[in-house]
C-alpha positions as CSV (number, residue, x, y, z in Angstrom):
1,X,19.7,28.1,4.2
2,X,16.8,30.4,5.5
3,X,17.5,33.1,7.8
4,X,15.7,36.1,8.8
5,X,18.3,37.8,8.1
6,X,19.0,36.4,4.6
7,X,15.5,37.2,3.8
8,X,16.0,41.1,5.3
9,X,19.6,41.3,3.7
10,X,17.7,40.0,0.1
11,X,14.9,42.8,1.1
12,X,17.3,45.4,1.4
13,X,18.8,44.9,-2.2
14,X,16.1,45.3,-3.9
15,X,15.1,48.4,-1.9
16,X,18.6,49.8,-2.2
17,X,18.4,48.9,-6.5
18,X,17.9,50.9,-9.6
19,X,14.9,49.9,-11.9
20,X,16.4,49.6,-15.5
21,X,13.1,48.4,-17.0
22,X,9.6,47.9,-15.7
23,X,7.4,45.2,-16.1
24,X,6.0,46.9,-19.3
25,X,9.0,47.4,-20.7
26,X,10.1,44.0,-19.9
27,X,7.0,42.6,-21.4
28,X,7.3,44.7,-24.4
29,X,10.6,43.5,-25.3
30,X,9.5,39.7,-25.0
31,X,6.7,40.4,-27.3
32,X,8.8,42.1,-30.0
33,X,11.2,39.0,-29.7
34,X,8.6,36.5,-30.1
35,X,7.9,38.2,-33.5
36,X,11.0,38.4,-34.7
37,X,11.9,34.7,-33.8
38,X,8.6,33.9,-35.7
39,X,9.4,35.6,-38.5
40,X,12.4,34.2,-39.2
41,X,12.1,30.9,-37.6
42,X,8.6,30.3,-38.0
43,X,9.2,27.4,-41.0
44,X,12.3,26.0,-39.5
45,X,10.9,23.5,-37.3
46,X,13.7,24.6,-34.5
47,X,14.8,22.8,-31.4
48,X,14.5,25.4,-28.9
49,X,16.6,24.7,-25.4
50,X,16.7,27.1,-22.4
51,X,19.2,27.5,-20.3
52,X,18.4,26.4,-16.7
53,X,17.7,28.2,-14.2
54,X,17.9,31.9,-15.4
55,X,16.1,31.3,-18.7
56,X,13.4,30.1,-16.8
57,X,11.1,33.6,-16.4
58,X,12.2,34.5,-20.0
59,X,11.3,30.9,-21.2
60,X,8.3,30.4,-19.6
61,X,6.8,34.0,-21.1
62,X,8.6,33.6,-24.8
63,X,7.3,30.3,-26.1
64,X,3.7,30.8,-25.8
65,X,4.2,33.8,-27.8
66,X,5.6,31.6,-30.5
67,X,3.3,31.1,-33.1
68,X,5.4,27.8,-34.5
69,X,6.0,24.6,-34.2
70,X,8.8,23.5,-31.8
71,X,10.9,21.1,-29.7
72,X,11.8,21.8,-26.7
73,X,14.7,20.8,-23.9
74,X,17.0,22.4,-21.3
75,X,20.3,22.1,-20.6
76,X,22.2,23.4,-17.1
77,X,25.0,24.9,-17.0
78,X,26.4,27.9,-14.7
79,X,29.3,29.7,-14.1
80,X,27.9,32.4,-11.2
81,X,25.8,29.7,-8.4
82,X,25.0,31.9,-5.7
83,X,28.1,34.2,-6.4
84,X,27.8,37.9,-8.5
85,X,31.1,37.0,-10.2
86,X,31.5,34.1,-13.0
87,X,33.4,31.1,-12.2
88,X,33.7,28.1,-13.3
89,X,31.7,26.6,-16.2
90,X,29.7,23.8,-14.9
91,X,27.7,21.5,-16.9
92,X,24.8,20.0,-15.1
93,X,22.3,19.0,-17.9
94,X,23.0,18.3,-21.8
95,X,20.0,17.8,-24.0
96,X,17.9,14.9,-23.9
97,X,16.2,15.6,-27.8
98,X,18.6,14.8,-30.4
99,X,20.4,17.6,-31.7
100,X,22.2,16.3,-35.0
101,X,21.0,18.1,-38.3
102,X,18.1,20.5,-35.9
103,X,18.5,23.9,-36.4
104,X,18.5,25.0,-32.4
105,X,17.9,27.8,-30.4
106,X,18.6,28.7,-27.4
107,X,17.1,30.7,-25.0
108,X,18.9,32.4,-22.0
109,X,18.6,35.9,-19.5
110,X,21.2,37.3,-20.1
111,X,24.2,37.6,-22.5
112,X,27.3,39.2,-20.0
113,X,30.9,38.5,-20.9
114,X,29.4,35.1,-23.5
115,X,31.5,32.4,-22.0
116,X,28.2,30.8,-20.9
117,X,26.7,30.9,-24.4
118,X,29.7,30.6,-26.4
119,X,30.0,27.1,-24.8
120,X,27.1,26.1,-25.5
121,X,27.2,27.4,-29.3
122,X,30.3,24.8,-29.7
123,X,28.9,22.1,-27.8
124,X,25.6,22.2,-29.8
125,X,27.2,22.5,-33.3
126,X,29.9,19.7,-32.3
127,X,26.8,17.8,-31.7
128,X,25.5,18.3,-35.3
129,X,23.1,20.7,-35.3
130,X,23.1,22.6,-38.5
131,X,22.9,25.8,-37.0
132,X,22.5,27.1,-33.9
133,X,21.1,30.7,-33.1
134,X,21.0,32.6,-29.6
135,X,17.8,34.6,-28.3
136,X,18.5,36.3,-24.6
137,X,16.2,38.3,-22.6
138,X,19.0,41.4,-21.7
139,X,22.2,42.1,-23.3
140,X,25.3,43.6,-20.9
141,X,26.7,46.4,-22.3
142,X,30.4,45.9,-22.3
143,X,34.0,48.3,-23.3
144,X,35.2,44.8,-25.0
145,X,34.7,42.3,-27.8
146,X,32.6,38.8,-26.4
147,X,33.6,35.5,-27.9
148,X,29.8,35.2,-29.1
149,X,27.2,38.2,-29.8
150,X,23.6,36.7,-29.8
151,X,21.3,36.6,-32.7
152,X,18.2,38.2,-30.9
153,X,18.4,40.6,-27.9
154,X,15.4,42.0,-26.0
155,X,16.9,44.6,-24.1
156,X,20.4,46.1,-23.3
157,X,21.5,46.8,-19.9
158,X,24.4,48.6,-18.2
159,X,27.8,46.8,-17.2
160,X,26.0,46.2,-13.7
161,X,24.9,43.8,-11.9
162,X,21.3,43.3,-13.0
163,X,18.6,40.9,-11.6
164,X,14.7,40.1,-12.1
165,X,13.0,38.4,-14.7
166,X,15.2,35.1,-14.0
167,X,18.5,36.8,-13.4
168,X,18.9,36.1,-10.1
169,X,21.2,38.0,-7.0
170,X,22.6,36.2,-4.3
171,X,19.8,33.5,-4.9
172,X,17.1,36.0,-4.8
173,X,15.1,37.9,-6.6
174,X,14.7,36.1,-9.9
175,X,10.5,36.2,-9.5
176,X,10.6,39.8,-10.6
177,X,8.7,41.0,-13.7
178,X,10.9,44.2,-13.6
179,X,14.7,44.7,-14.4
180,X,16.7,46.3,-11.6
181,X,20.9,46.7,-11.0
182,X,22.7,46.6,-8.3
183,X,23.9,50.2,-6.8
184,X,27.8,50.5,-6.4
């Protein structure tokens, strides 16, 4: 629900953040992985899927940089909602466009501890697919192993709590065309 003082208290973390990568740089990493996913995908006829709603940004500025034919879909799921620690996994939307014997890739913000995208790595092969590959926007750099390690990264980012370009904090802040973190 709006409040004034939501919208001042969403104000104040984005005064209060660190910028980790400006709009340039932002830009520039989205450009180098549209040429990389060409490359190497260009001839594979893929079935691309973002992941709803932080892929959105990152979705919405990668594809018409691909320079390939495609499918495309979404699926949902979350474990954060409105909350800066994972939860949960919650599965709101599976793919409409048949997956069985695509190759697929998917398309998220960011890749933090890889429950998220690990899940959706085994339900996309147990759906058929003959192989599925992983393209996110920011990488969290972590002291630990993740279950999954995606196949393309844009950008690596600090084990903080990072938001803009899709990633969103508290609700907010996902319209940003920059990449800031959260100060301790």
């Amino acid at each position: 629900m709006f409040s004034p003082t939501h919208a001042a208290a969403n104000l104040a973390l984005l005064t209060e953040a660190e910028l980790l990568f400006s709009a340039e740089a932002v830009d520039a990493a989205v450009s180098q992985l549209a040429a990389q996913l060409t490359a190497d995908l260009g001839d594979r006829y893929p079935l691309v899927l973002a992941v709803m709603g932080g892929a959105v940004v990152f979705t919405g500025q990668l594809l018409p940089r691909l320079t390939f034919p495609l499918d495309f879909d979404y699926i949902h799921v979350s474990r954060y909602g409105e909350a800066t620690t994972g939860g949960e996994l919650v599965w709101r939307h599976a793919p409409k466009e048949a997956v069985q014997g695509r190759v697929v890739l998917v398309l998220d913000d960011i890749l933090d501890e890889g429950h998220t995208l690990h899940a959706i790595h085994e339900r996309v092969m147990a759906l058929g697919a003959k192989a599925c590959y992983s393209a996110v926007l920011a990488n969290k750099l972590l002291d630990h192993a993740k279950p999954l390690t995606a196949d393309y990264v844009g950008l690596d980012v600090p084990n903080r709590y990072v938001f803009g370009y899709g990633m969103d904090v508290r609700g907010a802040w996902r319209n940003l065309p920059a990449i800031y973190a959260l100060n301790a």
